[in-house]
N, C-alpha and C positions, 0 to 999 in steps of 0.2 A: 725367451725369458718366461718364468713362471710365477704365475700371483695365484694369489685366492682373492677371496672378495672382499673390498674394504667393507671397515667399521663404521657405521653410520655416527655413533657415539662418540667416537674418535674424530672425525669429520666435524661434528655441531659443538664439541668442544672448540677446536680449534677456529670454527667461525666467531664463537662466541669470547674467545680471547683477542681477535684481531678489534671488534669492535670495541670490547674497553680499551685497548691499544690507543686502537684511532682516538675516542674521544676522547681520556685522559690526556693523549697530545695538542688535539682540538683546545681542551680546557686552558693548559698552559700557556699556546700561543696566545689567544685569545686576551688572558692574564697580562703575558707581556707585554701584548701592544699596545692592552689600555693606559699600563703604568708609561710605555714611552708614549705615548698620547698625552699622558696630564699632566710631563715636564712641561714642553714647552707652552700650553695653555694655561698653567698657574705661571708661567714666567711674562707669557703673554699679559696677561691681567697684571701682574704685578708691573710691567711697563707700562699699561694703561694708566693704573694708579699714580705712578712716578709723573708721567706725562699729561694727568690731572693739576698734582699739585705743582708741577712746573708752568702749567695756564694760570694756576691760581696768583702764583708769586708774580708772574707775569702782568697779571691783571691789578695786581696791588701797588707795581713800579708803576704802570701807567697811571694808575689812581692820582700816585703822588706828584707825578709830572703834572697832571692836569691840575691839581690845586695847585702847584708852582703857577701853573702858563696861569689858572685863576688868577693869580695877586699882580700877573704882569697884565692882565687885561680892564685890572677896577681898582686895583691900590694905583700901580703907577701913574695911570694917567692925575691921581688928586696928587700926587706929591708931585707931581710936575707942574698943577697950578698955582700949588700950594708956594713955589719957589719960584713965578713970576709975574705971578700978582697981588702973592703976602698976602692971603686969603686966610681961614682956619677952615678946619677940617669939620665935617659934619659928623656928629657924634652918629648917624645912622652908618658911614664910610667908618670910622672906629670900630664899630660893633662888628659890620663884616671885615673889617681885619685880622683882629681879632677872632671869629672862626675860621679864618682860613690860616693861622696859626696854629689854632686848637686842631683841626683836622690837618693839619701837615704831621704833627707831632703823634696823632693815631695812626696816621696811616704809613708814616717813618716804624713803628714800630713794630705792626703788623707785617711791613716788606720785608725790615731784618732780622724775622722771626722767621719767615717765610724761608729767605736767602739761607740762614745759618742751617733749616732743614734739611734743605738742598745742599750741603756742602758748600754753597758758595761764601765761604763765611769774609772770604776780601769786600765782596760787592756788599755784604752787608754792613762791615764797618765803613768803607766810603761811603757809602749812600747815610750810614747813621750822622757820621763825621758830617759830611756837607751840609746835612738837613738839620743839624745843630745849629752850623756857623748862618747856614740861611736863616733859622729862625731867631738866632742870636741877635741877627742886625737888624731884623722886623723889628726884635723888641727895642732895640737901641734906635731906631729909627722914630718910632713911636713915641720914644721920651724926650726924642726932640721937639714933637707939636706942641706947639702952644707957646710960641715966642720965641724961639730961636732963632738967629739972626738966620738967615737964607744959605748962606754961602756953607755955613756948615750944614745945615741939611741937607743943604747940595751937593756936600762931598760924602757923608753918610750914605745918599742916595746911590750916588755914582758905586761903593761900597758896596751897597747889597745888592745891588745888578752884578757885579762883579761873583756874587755870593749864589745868586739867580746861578746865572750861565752856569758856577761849576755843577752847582747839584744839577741842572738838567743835564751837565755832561756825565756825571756819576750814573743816574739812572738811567742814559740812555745806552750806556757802555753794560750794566745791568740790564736792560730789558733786551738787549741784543742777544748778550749770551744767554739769559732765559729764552727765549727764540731759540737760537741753537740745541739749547739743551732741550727743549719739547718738541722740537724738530724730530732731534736724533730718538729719544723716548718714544715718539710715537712710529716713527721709521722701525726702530726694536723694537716695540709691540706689534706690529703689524707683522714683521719677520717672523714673529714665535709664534702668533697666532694663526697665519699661516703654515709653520712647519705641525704647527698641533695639528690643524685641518687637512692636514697632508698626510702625517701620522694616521690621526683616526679613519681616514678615507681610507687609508692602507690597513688600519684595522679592521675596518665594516669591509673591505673588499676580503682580505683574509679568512671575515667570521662568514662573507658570504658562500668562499669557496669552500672552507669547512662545513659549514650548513647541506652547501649543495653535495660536497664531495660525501657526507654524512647521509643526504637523504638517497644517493645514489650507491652505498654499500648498504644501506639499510634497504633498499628498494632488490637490489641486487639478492640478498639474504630472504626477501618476504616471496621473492619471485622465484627462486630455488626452492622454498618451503614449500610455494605452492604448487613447485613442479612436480616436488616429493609425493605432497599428498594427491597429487592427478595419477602421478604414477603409481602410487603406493593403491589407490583405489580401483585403478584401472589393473595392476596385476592381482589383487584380489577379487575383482567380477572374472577376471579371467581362471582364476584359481575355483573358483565355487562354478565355474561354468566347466570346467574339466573334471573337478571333481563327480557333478549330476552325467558327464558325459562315463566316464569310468564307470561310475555304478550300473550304469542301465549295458555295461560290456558283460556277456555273461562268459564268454570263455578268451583265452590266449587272445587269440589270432583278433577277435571282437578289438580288443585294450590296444592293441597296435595300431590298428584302423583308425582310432579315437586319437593318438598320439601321434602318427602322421600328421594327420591333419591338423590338431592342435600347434603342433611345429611350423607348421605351414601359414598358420596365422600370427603363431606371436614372434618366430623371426623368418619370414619369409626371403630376408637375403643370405640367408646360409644354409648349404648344403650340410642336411642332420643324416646321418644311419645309427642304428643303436646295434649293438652286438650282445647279446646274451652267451651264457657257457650254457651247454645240453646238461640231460641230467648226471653225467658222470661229472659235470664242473671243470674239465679237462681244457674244453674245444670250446672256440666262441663260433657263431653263426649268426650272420646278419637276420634281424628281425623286422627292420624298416628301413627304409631311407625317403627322403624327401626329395629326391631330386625329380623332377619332372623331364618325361624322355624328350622332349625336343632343345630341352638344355645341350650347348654342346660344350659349356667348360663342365667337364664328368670330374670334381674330386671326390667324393665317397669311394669305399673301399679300400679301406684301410687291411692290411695283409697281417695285423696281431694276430695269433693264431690261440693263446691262451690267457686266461685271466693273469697269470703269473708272471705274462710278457709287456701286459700294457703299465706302465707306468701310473696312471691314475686309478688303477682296479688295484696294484699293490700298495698306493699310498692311500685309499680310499676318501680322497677329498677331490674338489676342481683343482685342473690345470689348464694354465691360458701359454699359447705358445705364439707370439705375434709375427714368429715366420719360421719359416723351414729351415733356412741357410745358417739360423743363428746355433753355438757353437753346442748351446744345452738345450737343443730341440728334442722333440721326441722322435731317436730313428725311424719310426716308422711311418713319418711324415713326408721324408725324403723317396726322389723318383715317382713318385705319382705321373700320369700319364699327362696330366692336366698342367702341370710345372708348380712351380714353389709354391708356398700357400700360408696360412697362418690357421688355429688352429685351437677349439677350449673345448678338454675332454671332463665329464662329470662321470662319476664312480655310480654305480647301479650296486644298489646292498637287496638283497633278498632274504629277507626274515636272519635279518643280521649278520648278510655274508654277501664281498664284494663277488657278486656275479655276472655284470656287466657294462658297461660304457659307453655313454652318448657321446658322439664324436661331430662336433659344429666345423665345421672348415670355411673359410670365407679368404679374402686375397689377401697374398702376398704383402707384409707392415698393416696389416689391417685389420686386430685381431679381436674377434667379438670383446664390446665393452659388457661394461658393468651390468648395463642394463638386461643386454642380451644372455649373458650369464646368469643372471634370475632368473630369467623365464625356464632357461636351460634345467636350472636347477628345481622351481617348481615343477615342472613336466615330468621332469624323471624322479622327483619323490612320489607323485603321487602314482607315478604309474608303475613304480615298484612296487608301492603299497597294493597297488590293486593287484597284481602279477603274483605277489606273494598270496595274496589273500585266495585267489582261484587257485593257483595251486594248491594251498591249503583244504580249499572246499574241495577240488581236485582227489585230493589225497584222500581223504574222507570218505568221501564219493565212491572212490575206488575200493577203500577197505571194506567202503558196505555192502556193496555189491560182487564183491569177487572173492575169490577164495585164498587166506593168507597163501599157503601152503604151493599151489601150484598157479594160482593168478587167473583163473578160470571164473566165469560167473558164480554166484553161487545158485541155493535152490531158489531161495528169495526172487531174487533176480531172474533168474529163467522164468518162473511163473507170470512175475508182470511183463518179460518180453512177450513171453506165448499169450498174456491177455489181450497185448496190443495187438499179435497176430489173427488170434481169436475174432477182437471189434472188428478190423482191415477184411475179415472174411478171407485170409490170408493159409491155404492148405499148407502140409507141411508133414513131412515124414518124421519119425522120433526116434531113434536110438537111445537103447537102454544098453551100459557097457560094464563088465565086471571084470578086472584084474584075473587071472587063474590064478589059485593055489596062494592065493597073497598071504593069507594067516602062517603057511611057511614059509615062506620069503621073507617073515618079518623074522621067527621064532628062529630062522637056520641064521639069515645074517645079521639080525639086528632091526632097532626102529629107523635108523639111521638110513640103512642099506631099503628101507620098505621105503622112506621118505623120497629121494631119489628117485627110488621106478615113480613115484608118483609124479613129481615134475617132470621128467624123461617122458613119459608118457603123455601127460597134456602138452610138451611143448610139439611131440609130433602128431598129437591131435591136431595142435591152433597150425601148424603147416602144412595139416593134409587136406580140409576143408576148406569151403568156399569164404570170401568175407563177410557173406551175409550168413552165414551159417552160425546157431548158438551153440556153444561148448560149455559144461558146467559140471563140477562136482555136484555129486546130487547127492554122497555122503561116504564117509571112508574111501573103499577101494573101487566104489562106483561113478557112474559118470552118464550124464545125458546129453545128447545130441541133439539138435533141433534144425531140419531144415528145409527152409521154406522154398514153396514153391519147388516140391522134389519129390517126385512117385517113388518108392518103395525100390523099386529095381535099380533105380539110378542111386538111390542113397548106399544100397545094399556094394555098388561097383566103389563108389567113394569107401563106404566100410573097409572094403578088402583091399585096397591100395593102404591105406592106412595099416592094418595090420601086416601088410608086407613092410611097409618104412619103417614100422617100429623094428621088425626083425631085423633089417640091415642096419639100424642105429646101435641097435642091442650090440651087434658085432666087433663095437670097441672095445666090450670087456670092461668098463668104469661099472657099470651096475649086472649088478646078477639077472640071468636070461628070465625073463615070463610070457605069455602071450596073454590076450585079451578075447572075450568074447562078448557077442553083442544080439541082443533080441528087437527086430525092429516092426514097428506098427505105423500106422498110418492114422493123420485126423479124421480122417472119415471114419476110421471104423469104430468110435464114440462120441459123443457129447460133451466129455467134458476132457479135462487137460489131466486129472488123477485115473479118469478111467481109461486113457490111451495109454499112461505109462505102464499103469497095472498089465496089461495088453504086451507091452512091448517085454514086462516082466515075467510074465509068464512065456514069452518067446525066449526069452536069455535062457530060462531055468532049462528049457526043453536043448538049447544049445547046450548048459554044461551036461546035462544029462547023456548025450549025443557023444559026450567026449573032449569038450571046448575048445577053443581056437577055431572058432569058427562065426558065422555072421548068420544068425535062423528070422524069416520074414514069419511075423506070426498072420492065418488071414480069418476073417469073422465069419462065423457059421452064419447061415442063412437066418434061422430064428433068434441072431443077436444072443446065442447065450455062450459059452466059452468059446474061448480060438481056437482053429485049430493049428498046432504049430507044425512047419514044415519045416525040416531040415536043408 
């Protein structure tokens, strides 16, 4: 499979969406369970209430029982002396009869006010009903004292006991089912108040799991952020440490040594080679790899042969390939010696042209992540950039020291070679070299046909000569030789080999036939670098003179004043 590199932006969006997700949910549950929490706690309370004023009405039957039992524990006994010893009654025993009428009759009225609240509106009319007829015969009872024969009082009496007992069976038939009803009221209240207590327990446990499950996506989120920014900071000292490392690389081969090794520290589990195209752009050629020889799982060497074969040099972005076997791998993953593998190649741009490919390889379903891919890709920007840039200075470098035309040093150039040879205290034979007959060569076949012998002839210069030897247009059809560490005699044998190769080159017939001749001197035999050439120029002159095609050593007269040239 092939990716590129996620969007971070894309990423902290969609963290940032889950988290109003969550909460927004968090909020409602939260909502819900308070509302099912406050049913049954306001039904709770509302049975408390119920199960108040059924104590109360409770408390008001018994009230009236007791002023009942009252009149049988202090009325009764005088009207039973009253009817057997014909007694009168003591106006202080009237007066308390008298309120305990008054108070039957308040607090009759208050229980079936009470009752009829409560629905019980039966118990309120018999308890009204009896507490009438009880108080009805108090009073008729009453208007018998004071001289009524006995026997009638006595059956009066016998009457409101009769009248007693019912009302205390009304109200106790009343206060039972009040009992039951405050019974059941407070049994129901304690049920709802318990299911509210259970509810909101299940609330608080819910607001707690939210809470938690809340602080641990948000811990989760602060802990990734901070991974980001360690990471994020950590590949930027790496990036400013690569970068000081690149600039202090002054050529190629420098930039690759730096980039190794950099690969080596920021993904030291994968085997990196980088491949560049040469300067035709055609061919790739390994320029690093990372793998260390005592490794002995070898996957590097990748066998792409051209920028135009690898996949990621013609799409010029990463590709990650997480195995070999799978069906849209990059062929050129497959048969490695090492076995299957997986695989993330970054595109190498060179002054804005895909010219070569970092190639990670790591095991089989294993395929460098995200991380590893950054680095990847930091590595290989900057070390394109730097690559680009040397050759750029490269290029420059070369324009100014060599000569467009045939690619030879120029004069510039020579003279600060031979200055360094000069300080080094460094001998060195000199060749002065002229074209024969060149101004017809041009004029018969053209600028064209002159331009030719000119390269023709330096390129079998630069292959006749040693590699320390300097070669250089010194101007038009001329040309100077420099070579160190080389007596006159030996330079003069290199001369003439040289003018034999040009003759067997010449033999193909692309450029028209010329020979060369050449005046050579030696550093000893001046002071300075303008007075040997002058030297080796007046050797040349004596060679065309002579007839040209030929090599004339010029040697210094004894009193240092002209040379004398020898044929």
């Amino acid at each position: 499979m092939m990716r590129g590199r996620r969007r971070d932006p894309l990423l902290r969006l969609r963290a940032r969406r889950r988290v109003w997700t969550y909460g927004a949910a968090a909020v409602v549950i939260v909502v819900v369970l308070a509302v099912l929490s406050v049913g049954p706690m306001l039904s709770g309370r509302a049975d408390v209430r119920r199960a108040s004023r059924d104590d109360l009405a409770l408390q008001q039957v018994l009230d009236l029982r007791a002023t009942f039992a009252e009149f049988q524990l202090y009325l009764l006994p005088q009207f039973t002396r009253l009817s057997t010893t014909a007694t009168t009654f003591d106006p202080t025993d009237i007066a308390a009869g008298v309120k305990i009428v008054q108070t039957a009759v308040t607090q009759t009225a208050a229980a079936t006010k009470s009752l009829s609240a409560l629905g019980l509106r039966d118990d309120a009319a018999a308890i009204s009903s009896a507490s009438a007829t009880f108080t009805k015969s108090l009073t008729a009872l009453g208007a018998l004292i004071g001289g009524r024969p006995l026997a009638v009082i006595a059956n009066t009496l016998v009457a409101e006991q009769t009248r007693f007992t019912q009302a205390r069976a009304v109200t106790a038939d009343a206060a039972t089912r009040l009992r039951a009803l405050s019974q059941a009221d407070a049994q129901r209240s304690i049920r709802e108040l318990d299911n509210g207590r259970v509810v909101a327990l299940v609330a608080d446990a819910c607001a707690a799991a939210l809470a938690i499950g809340a602080a641990l996506l948000l811990g989760r989120q602060l802990r990734r952020r901070e991974y980001a920014t360690r990471s994020n900071t950590k590949r930027r000292n790496y990036e400013a440490t690569l970068q000081e490392a690149l600039d202090m690389a002054d050529t190629e081969i420098d930039a690759y040594t730096v980039v190794t090794k950099a690969l080596r520290t920021s993904v030291p589990h994968l085997q990196v080679e980088m491949l560049v195209a040469d300067s035709s752009g055609a061919h790739f050629h390994q320029t690093l790899h990372t793998t260390e020889p005592s490794q002995t799982d070898q996957r590097c060497g990748c066998d792409v042969v051209s920028p135009i074969d690898c996949p990621a040099t013609r799409r010029g972005h990463t590709l990650v390939f997480p195995s070999s076997q799978e069906l849209n791998a990059c062929p050129h993953l497959a048969g490695r010696p090492s076995g299957e593998l997986s695989a993330a190649c970054v595109a190498i741009s060179v002054t804005g042209r895909s010219s070569g490919v970092v190639h990670a390889m790591g095991p089989d379903g294993t395929p460098p992540n995200e991380n590893d891919v950054r680095y990847l890709e930091i590595t290989t920007r900057h070390a394109s950039e730097r690559i680009a840039m040397l050759r750029a200075f490269a290029k420059s470098e070369t324009q100014a020291r060599t000569d467009p035309l045939t690619g030879l040093w120029n004069r510039r150039s020579l003279e600060n070679r031979v200055r360094e040879l000069t300080r080094d205290a460094t001998p060195y034979a000199l060749a002065y070299g002229d074209l024969d007959h060149f101004k017809i060569l041009n004029d018969t076949h053209g600028h064209e046909a002159g331009d030719q012998a000119l390269r023709l002839f330096a390129k079998v210069l630069r292959d006749s000569v040693r590699p320390s030897d300097i070669t250089a247009r010194y101007g038009g059809e001329e040309f100077v030789i420099v070579l160190p560490d080389c007596p006159t005699e030996t330079a003069t044998k290199i001369l003439e080999r040289l003018r034999e190769q040009l003759a067997v080159t010449l033999t193909s017939g692309r450029v028209p036939a010329f020979t060369v001749s050449f005046g050579v001197a030696s550093s000893t035999d001046a002071d300075t670098f303008d007075d040997i050439v002058a030297i080796a120029d007046q050797a040349l002159l004596t060679a065309k003179a002579n007839g040209r095609n030929r090599v004339v050593v010029a040697v210094e007269r004894a009193d240092h004043s002209q040379p004398i040239p020898l044929a």
